[in-house]
C-alpha positions as CSV (number, residue, x, y, z in Angstrom):
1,X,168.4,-66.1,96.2
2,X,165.9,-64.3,94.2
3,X,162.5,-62.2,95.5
4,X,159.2,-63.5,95.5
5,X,156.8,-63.3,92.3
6,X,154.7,-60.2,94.9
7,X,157.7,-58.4,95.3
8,X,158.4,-58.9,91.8
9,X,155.7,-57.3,90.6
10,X,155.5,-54.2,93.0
11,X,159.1,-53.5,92.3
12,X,158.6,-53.2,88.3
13,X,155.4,-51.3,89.0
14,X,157.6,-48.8,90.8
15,X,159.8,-48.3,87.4
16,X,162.5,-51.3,88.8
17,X,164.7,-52.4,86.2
18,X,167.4,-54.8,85.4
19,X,170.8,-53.6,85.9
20,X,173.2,-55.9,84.0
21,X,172.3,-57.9,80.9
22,X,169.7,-55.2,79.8
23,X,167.0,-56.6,77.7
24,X,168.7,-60.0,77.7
25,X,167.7,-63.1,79.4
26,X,170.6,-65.0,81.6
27,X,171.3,-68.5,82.3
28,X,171.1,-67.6,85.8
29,X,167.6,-65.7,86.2
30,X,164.9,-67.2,87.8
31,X,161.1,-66.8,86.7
32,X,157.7,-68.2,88.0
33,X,156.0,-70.1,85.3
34,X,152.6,-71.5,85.6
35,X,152.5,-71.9,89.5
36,X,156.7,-73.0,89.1
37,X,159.5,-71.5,89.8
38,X,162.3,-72.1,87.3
39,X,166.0,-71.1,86.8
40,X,166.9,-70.8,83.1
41,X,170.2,-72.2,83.1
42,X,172.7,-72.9,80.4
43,X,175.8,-71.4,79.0
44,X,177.1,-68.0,80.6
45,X,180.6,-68.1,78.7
46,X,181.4,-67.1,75.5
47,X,177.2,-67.3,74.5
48,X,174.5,-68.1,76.6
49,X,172.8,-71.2,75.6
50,X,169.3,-71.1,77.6
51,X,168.2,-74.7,78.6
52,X,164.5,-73.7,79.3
53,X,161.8,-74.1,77.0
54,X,161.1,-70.2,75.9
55,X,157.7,-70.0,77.2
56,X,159.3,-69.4,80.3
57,X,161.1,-66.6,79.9
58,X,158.8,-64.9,77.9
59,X,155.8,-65.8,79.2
60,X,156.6,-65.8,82.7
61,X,157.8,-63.5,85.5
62,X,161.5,-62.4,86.2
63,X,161.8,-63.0,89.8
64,X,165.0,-60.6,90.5
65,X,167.9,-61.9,92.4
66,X,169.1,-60.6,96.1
67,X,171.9,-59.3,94.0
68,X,170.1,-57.6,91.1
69,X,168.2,-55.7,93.7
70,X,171.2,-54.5,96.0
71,X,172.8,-53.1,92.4
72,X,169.7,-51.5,91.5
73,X,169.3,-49.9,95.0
74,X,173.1,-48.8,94.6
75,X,172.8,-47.5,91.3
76,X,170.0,-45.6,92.7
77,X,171.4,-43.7,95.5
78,X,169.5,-45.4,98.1
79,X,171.5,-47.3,101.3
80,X,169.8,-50.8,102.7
81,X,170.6,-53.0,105.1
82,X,169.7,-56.6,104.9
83,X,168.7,-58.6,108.1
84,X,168.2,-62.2,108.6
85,X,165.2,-63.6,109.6
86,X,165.2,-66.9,110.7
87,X,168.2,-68.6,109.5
88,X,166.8,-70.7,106.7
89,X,163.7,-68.6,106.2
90,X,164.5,-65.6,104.0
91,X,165.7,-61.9,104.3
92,X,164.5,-58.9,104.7
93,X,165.8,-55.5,102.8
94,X,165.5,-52.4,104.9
95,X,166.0,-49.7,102.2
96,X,166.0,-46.2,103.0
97,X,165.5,-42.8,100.9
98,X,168.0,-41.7,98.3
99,X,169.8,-38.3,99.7
């Protein structure tokens, strides 16, 4: 599961960044490309091997994953809780401020 391209974009304008594979790209992240949504795939183990063409990942947005936020909120000192909507239909993230 990975956010939506708005949310995406509001979170990096409010300084989110990557926990894990810091100014790396993964097999496993997603991005929006020219109106598509894409998964880079590949090799994770011993060296990623990315399958996409480049101008993907360089070109287009990192659309975060359900998990890469929840670290990032944890890293953070802030507590969530994460409610289903309509089974099917997405999530939403209740976060709440840091203490």
């Amino acid at each position: 599961m990975y956010l939506s391209e708005i949310s995406a974009l509001k979170l990096k304008e409010l300084g989110f960044k990557r926990t894990f594979y810091i100014g790396e790209k993964a097999p496993f992240d997603f991005y929006k490309y020219n109106n598509e949504e894409w998964i880079i795939g590949g090799r994770i183990l011993p060296q990623g091997d990315l399958l996409a063409p480049s101008s993907v990942y360089n070109e287009g947005t990192w659309l975060p994953s359900l998990s890469d936020l929840m670290y990032w909120l944890s890293d953070n000192g802030f507590t969530f809780t994460l409610e289903c909507k309509e089974l099917g239909h997405g999530y939403v993230i209740h976060v709440h401020e840091a203490h």
